[in-house]
C-alpha positions in Angstrom: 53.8 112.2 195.7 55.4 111.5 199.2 57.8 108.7 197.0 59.1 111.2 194.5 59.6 114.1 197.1 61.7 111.8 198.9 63.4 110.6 195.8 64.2 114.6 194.9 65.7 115.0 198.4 68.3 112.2 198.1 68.7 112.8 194.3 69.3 116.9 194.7 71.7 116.2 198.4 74.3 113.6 196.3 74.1 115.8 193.3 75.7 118.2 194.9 79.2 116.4 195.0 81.0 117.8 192.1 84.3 116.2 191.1 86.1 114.3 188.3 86.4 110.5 187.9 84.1 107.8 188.3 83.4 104.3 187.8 79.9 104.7 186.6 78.7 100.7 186.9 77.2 100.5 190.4 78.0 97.0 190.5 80.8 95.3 188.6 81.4 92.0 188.6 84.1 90.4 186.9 83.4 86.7 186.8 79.7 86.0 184.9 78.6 83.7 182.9 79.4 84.6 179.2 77.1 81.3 177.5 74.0 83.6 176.6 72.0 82.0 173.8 70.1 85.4 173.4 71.9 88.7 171.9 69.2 90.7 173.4 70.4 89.3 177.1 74.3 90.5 176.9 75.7 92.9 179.2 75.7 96.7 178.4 79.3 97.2 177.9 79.8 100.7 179.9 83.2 101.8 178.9 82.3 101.5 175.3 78.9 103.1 175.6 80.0 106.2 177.3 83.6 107.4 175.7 85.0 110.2 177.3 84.6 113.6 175.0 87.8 116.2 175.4 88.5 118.9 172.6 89.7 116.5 170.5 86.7 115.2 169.6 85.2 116.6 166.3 81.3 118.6 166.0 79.6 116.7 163.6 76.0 115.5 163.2 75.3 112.5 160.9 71.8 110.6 159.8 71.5 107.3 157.8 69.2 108.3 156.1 69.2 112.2 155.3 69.8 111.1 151.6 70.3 108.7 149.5 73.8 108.8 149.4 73.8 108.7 153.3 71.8 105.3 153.1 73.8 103.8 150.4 76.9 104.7 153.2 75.1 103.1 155.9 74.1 99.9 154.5 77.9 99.6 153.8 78.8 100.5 157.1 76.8 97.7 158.9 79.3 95.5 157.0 82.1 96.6 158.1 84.6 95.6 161.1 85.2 98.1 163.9 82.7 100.7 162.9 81.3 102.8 165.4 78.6 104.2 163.3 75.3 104.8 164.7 72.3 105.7 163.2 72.1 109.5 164.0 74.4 111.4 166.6 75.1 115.1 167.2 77.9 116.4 169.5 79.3 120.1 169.8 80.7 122.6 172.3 78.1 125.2 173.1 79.1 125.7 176.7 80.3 122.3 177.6 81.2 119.3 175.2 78.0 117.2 174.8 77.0 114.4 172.4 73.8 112.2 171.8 74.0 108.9 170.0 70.9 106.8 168.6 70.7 103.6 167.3 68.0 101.4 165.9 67.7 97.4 166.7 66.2 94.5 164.5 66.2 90.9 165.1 64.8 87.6 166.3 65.1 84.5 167.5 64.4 80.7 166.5 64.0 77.9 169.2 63.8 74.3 167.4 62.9 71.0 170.1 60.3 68.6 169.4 58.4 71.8 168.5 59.7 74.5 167.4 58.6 79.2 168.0 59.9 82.3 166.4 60.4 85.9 168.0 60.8 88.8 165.8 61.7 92.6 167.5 62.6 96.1 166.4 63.8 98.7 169.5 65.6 101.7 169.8 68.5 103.2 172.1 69.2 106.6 172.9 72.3 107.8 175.1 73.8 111.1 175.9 76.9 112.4 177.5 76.6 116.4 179.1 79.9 117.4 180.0 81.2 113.7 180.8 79.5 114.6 184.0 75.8 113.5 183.6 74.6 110.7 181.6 70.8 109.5 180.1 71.1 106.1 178.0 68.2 104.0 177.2 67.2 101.0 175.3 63.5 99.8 174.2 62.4 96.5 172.3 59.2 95.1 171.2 58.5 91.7 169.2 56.4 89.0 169.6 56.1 85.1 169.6 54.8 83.0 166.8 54.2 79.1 166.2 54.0 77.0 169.4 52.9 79.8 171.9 53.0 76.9 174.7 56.5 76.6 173.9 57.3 79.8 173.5 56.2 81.1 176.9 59.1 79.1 178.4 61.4 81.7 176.5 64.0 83.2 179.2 62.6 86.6 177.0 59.4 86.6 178.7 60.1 87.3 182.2 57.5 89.7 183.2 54.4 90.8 182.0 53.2 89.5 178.5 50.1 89.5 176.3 48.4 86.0 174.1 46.0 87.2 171.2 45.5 86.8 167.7 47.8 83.2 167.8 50.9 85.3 168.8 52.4 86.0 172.0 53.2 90.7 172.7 56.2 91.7 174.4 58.5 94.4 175.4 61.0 95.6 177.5 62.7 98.6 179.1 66.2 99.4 180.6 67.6 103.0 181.1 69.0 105.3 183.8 70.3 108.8 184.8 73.4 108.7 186.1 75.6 111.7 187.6 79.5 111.2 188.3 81.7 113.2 190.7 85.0 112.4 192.3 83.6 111.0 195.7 80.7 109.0 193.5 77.8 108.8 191.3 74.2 108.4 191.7 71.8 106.8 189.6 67.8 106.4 188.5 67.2 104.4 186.3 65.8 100.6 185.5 67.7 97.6 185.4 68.5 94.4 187.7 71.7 93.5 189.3 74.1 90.7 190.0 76.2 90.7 192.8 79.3 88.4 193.7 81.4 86.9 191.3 79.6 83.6 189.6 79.2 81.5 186.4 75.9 79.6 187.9 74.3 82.3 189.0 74.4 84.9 192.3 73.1 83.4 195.4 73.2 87.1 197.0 71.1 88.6 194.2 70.5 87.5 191.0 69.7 89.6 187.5 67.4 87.0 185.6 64.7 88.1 186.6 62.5 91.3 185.1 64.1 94.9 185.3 62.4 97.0 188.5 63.2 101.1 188.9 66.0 101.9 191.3 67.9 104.7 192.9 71.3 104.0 193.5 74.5 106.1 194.9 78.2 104.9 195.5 81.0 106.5 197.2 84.6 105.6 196.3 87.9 106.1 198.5 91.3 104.8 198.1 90.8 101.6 199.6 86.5 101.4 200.8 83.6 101.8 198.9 80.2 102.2 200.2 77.3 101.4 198.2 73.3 101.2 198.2 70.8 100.6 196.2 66.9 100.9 196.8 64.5 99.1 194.2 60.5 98.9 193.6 59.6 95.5 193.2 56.5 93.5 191.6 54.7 91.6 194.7 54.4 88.2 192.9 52.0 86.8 195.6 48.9 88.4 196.9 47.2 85.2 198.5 47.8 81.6 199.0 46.0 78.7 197.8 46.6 74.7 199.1 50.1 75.5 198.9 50.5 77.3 195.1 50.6 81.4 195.0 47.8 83.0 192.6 47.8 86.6 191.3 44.7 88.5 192.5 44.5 90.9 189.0 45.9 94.0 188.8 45.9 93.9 193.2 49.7 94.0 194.2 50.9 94.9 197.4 53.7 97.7 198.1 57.1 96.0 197.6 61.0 97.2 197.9 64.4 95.9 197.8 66.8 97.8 199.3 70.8 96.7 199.9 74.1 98.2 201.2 77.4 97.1 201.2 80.8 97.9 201.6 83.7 96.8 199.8 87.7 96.8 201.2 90.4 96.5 199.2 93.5 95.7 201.3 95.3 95.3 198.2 95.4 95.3 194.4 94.9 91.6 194.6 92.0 91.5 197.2 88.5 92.6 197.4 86.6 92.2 200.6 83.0 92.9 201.2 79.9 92.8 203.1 76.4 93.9 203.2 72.4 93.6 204.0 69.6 93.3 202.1 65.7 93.6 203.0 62.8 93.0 201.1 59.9 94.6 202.7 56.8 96.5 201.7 52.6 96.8 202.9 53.8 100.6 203.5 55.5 103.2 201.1 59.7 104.3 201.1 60.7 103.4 204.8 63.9 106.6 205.4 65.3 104.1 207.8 66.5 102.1 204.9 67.9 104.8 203.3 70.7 105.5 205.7 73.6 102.9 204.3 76.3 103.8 206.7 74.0 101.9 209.9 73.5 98.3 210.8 69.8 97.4 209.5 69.1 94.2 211.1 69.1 96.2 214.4 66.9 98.8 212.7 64.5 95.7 211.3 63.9 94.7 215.0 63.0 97.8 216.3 60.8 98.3 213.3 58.9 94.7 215.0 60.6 92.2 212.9 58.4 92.7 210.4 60.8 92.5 206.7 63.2 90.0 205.2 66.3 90.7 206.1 69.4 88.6 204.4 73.2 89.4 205.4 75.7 88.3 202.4 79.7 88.6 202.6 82.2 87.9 199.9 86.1 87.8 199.0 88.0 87.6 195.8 91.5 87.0 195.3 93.7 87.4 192.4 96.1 83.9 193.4 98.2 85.4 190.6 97.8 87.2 187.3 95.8 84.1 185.6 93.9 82.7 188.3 91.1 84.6 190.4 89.3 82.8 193.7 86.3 83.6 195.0 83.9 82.5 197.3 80.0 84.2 198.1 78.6 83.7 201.5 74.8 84.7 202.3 72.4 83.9 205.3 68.9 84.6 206.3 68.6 82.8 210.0 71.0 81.0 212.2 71.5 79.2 215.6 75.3 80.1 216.2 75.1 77.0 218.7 74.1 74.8 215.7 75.5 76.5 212.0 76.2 73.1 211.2 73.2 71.4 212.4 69.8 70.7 210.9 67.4 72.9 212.1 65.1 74.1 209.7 65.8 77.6 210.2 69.7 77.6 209.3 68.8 79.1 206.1 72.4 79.7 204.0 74.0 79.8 200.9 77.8 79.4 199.9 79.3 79.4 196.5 83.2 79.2 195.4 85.2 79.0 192.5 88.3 79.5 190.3 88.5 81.1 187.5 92.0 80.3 185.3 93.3 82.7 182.3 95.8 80.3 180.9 96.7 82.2 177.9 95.2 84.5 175.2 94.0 85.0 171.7 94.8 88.0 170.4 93.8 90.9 172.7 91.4 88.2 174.5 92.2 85.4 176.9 90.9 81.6 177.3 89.3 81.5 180.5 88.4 78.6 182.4 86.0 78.6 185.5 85.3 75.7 187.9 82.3 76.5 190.8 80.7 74.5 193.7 77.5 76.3 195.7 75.4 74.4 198.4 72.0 76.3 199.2 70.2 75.6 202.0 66.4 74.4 202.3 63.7 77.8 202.7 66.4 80.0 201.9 64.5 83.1 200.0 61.3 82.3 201.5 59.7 84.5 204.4 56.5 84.3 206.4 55.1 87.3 205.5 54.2 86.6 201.7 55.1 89.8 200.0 58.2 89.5 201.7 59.9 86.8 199.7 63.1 87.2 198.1 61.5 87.4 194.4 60.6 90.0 192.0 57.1 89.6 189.3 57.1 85.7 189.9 61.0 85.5 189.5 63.5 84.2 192.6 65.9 87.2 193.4 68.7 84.8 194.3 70.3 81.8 193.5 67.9 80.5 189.6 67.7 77.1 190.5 66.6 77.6 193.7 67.5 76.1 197.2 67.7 72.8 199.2 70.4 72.1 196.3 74.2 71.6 196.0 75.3 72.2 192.4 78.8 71.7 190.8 79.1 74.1 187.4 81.9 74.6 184.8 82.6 77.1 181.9 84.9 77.1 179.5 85.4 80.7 177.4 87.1 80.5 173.8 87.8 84.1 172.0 88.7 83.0 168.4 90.4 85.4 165.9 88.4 88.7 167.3 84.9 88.1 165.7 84.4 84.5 167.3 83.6 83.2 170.7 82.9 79.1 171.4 81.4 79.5 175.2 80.2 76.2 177.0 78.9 75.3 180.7 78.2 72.0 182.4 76.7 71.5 185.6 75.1 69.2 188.0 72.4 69.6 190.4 71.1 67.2 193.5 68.0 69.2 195.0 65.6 68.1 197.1 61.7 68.7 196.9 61.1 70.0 200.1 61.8 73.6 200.7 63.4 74.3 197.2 61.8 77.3 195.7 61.0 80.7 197.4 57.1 80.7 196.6 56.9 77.6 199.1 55.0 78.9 202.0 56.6 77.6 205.3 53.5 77.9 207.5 53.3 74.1 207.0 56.1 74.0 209.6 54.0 73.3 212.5 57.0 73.8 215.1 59.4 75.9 214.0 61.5 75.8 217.1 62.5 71.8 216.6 61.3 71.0 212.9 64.8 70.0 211.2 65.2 69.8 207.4 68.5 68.1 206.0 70.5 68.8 202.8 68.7 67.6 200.2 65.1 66.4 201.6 62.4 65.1 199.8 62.6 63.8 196.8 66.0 64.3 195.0 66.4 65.2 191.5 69.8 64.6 189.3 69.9 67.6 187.0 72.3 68.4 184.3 72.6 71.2 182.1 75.1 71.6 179.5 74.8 74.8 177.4 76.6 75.5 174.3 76.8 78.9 172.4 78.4 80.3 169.6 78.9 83.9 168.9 80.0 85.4 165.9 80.6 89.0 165.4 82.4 89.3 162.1 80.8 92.6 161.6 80.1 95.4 163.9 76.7 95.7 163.8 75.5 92.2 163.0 75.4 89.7 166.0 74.9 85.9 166.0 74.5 83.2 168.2 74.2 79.7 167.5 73.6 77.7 170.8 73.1 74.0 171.8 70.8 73.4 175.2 71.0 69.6 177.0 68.8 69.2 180.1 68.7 65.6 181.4 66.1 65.7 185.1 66.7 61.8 186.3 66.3 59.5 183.2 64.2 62.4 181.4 66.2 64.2 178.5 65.7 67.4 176.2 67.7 68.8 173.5 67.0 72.0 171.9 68.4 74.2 169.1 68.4 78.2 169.2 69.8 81.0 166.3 69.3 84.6 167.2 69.9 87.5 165.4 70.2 91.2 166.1 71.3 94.5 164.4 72.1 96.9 166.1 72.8 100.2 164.5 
């Protein structure tokens, strides 16, 4: 009760802000990865999902299937190109202009390697606009897994809780969120993950492939800062340790919470500066000392006994001209300033960089190119209090192959005649065995004072991953991808084959 008091309190005080114009993503990031070999995965595309209503815009209210006329229609419509059709929406003007859109989802998937699985799903999505001021959208799947269930639980689908009964393997999944828009900000509830920092191999400052968790968010804009903050409910994937591996003790999680600030500068049109914290901690309900984004919280962490995970990230991107974008992603958990180059186990960073190069475009969208290099550090996303790692329902939070690594990655982006898209990404991994994944408990460390640990020790592994998707979207309902996955781990290979499907209408 005392969790959603509080949650009232902040949600009622930003509410009040009343204004105009909004960005409404909380995080935007311009550079990700576009090779997704699942249509479920892709990005919510805000500025199409919420169009801005004005008096220009027509009252209607229209179903699929009110007869059979209206079904004959609609089965043409899913055919078509550029049809914004959905399966049942209503908008009007009774005090202010309002409109509420539904649409269904059907689809699957089909992974083929020396075995081979299926996934079939139906789902629904519901969104509504009130005044373009305050926003509701949701989306709801649920399939399940068929054939080779061994197989099929390595499916990047199945990233949180699942069930395996009557020879198939039951899922579903949930995103959605309240959002309200003023002039100074918005502010959000809702659940989703997040990416931060521009990247095509994956965030090392927090990551989204791991399961969705509830969040409140808020963001305040000016003409050249913006201030934002975000506080999360995590899954504690740990509740004991065993010789070394975590175990789940059933159904007995601990209290867990992400929370993050940062603060963005935009000196000019052509460069974005920005810097933040973000804890994980938990063992106790909403802390309000984490919920004042304008304060330093590593100071507030040490007075609070040094008890949470605190990680400090900073980032730049800069437009070199009107094709080419740098950036580079900076994030640290401890550090000897005497020593930031030295081997002390402790020096627990991350960097990543890259270009990304718009040489020219087809049609209304451009070829881009995008070559990335990120070292990780050994321990990075581990802590010594267990719940406190940087990880969400047995999922890493930051960088997805881990740490103790140094990776080179590049993508190449093809848009071909408006309905086709050829995207492709190569990379290559040296990681080390020690120190390499955040579950690794570090109380093995017997001194942690002297104990170094240099790049890349333990065992190395030589891994390369070239990915290969092809997206068709011919029509505007019906989505396709055809993708290509090559994993070679030292002299061990795999090649796999993956079609998925989805309707959305």
């Amino acid at each position: 009760m005392k969790k959603i008091t509080l949650c009232l309190i902040v949600f009622s005080f930003f509410i009040s802000l009343v204004a105009e114009k909004i960005n409404i993503n909380w995080e935007k990031t311009f550079i990700k990865s576009q090779v997704t070999n699942h249509c479920l995965l892709e990005d919510i595309d805000y500025d199409k999902l919420f169009n801005t209503l004005d008096d220009s815009c027509e009252v209607s209210s229209e179903l699929a299937v009110r007869n059979f006329q209206k079904i004959f229609n609609s089965i043409k419509k899913t055919f078509l190109r550029n049809d914004e059709s959905v399966f049942y929406r209503n908008r009007g003007f009774k005090k202010y202009p309002y409109e509420f859109r539904m649409s269904v989802l059907s689809g699957g998937d089909f992974f083929q390697n020396d075995s081979n699985y299926y996934f079939v799903l139906n789902g629904l999505e519901v969104s509504t606009n009130l005044n373009n001021k305050l926003f509701f959208w949701g989306e709801w799947w649920s399939g399940n897994f068929n054939k080779d269930l061994d197989y099929a639980e390595s499916s990047d689908l199945l990233d949180s809780f699942y069930k395996r009964e009557q020879g198939k393997i039951f899922t579903d999944n949930l995103r959605a969120f309240i959002t309200y828009k003023s002039e100074y900000g918005d502010f959000s509830i809702g659940r989703d993950n997040f990416n931060i920092g521009n990247n095509i191999g994956g965030s090392v400052i927090l990551n989204d492939d791991c399961n969705e968790y509830g969040y409140f968010s808020w963001k305040l804009d000016f003409s050249k800062f913006t201030l934002s903050f975000l506080h999360g409910t995590l899954i504690a994937d740990s509740t004991f340790i065993e010789s070394g591996n975590y175990s789940y003790d059933y159904k007995n999680y601990d209290e867990k919470y992400l929370v993050l600030h940062k603060i963005e500068y935009r000196p000019s049109k052509n460069v974005t500066l920005f810097f933040g914290e973000e804890i994980i901690y938990g063992s106790r309900s909403i802390d309000p000392n984490y919920i004042l984004p304008h304060v330093f919280w590593r100071i507030t962490e040490h007075n609070l006994r040094d008890r949470d995970n605190v990680l400090i990230f900073a980032g730049c991107n800069v437009r070199i001209f009107d094709k080419a974008m740098w950036y580079t992603n900076i994030i640290l958990d401890e550090l000897r300033k005497k020593e930031i180059f030295g081997n002390w186990w402790g020096n627990k960073y991350a960097a990543q960089t890259g270009v990304s190069i718009e040489p020219f475009a087809l049609g209304k969208e451009k070829v881009r190119f995008t070559l990335e290099a990120t070292a990780v550090r050994p321990w990075l996303y581990t802590h010594k209090a267990l719940p406190n790692k940087f990880s969400h329902d047995g999922i890493g939070l930051g960088f997805p192959a881990g740490s103790n690594l140094i990776q080179i990655a590049g993508e190449l982006n093809i848009p071909i005649a408006g309905c086709f898209n050829f995207d492709t990404i190569l990379s290559y991994t040296k990681q080390g065995s020690e120190g390499n994944q955040f579950y690794l408990n570090y109380g093995v460390i017997a001194d942690t004072n002297n104990t170094e640990v240099k790049w890349l020790q333990g065992d190395v592994a030589k891994i390369t991953n070239l990915k290969t998707v092809f997206t068709t979207r011919f029509f505007s309902h019906h989505h396709f991808k055809h993708s290509v996955i090559y994993t070679k781990v030292n002299n061990s290979t795999d090649l796999s084959f993956n079609l998925s499907y989805l309707l959305r209408y």
